[in-house]
N, C-alpha and C positions, 0 to 999 in steps of 0.2 A: 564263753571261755573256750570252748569246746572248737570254734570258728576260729580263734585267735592262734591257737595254737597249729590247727591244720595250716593256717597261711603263714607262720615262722617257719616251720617244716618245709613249705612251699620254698621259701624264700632264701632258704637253706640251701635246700635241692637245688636251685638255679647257680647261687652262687656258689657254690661248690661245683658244679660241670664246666664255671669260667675259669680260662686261663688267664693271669696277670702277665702283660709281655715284658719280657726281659728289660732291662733300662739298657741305655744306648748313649754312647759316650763319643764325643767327638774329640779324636786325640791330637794334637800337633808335635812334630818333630823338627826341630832344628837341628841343623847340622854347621858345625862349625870347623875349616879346617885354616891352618895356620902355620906360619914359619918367618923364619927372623927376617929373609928377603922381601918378602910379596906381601902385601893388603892380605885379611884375609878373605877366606871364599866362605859363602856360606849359600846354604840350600831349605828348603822349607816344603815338609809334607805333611800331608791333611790325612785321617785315615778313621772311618766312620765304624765303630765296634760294639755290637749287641755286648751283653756281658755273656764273662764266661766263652763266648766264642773267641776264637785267632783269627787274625786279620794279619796279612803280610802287604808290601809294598816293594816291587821291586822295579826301580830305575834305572837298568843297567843293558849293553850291551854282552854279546855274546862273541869269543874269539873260538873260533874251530881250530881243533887238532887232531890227530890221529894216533893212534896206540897199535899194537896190535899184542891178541892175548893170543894166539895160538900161528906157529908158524909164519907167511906171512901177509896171512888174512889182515887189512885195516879194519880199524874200527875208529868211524867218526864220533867225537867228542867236546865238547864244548866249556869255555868258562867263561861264570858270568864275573862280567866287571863293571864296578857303579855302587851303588847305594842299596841297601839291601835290609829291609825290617821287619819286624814282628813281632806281634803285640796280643796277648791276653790280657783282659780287664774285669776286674772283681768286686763288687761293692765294697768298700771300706769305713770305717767311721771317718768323715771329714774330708774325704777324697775316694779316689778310685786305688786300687792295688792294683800296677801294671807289673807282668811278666813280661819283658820285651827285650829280643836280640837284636843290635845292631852289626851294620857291616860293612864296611868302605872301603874298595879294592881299583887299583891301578894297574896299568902298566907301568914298572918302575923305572927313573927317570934314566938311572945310567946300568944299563944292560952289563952285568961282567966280562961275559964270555957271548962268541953267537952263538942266536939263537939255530939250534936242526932246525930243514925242512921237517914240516907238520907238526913240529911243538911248540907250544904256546910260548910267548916273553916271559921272563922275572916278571913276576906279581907282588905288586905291595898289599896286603890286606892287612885290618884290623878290623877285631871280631871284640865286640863285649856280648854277655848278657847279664841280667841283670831283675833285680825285683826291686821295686819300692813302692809304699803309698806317697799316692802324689795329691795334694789338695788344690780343690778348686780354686783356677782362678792365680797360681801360681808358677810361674816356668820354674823347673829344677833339671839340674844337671844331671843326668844320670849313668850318665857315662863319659869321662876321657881320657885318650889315649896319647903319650908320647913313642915317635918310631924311631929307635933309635940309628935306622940307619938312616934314615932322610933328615932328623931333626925335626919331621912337622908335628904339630898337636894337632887331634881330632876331640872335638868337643858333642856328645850328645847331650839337646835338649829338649824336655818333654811339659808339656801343659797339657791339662784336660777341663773338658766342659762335657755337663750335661746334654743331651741329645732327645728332644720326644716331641710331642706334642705342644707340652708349655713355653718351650724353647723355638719351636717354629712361630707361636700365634707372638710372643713378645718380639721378633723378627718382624711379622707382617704390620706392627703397631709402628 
């Protein structure tokens, strides 16, 4: 008895100095944009998320300009333009619970006024963010935007899948 007990103890001990690694969710986003003229456009990103950690994805170019905060010194500056995400994922009953921001910015089509040397164009963005649980194995919408000065719709979509080990060996099968 005396033996059985030292090795539950034991057994204890071990398991208890293990750490259980976080689960690991592979996210997909689509992006959907649209307007009364043109087909729409759509975009598609992948983005691999421990839990509990952020993941961001950014697809975007960068336009340089200049400011100046004192006198007159410049100062270069930069904005990004493209597709812009980020994502927290949370174990949930039946799905993951994503916190995630989207972001989708242009140059806008028809400029007002010109533009000064070293300042950036009119910019079109649309910014959500947003929480939901999302269950496996389902696309859901989680975001869209109408603008009302262009007329377009931006549509975000999101699906998730488990990520780990079982999910690689059912792959290699």
């Amino acid at each position: 008895m005396k033996k059985m007990i030292i090795a539950v103890l034991w057994i204890a001990v071990q398991l208890q100095g293990q750490t259980r690694a976080a689960p690991q969710y592979r996210v997909h986003i689509r992006m959907r944009e649209s307007n009364a003229q043109s087909k729409p456009k759509e975009g598609t990103y992948t983005l691999l998320l421990q839990a509990e950690q952020k993941g961001t994805l950014n697809a975007s170019y960068r336009i340089p300009y200049f400011g100046s905060s004192k006198g007159d010194a410049k100062e270069l500056h930069t904005v990004a333009l493209g597709s812009i995400f980020d994502c927290v994922a949370r174990e949930a009953d039946g799905g993951v619970k994503l916190d995630c921001g989207f972001e989708s910015s242009s140059v806008a089509n028809h400029q007002q006024t010109a533009t000064p040397v070293g300042y950036p164009p009119v910019i079109q963005s649309r910014q959500a963010h947003t929480s939901a649980v999302v269950p496996f194995g389902s696309e859901v919408a989680m975001a869209e935007l109408d603008d009302p000065t262009s007329g377009n719709r931006v549509q975000f979509f999101v699906s998730v899948e488990r990520f780990g080990a079982s999910t690689v060996a059912k792959a290699d099968q």
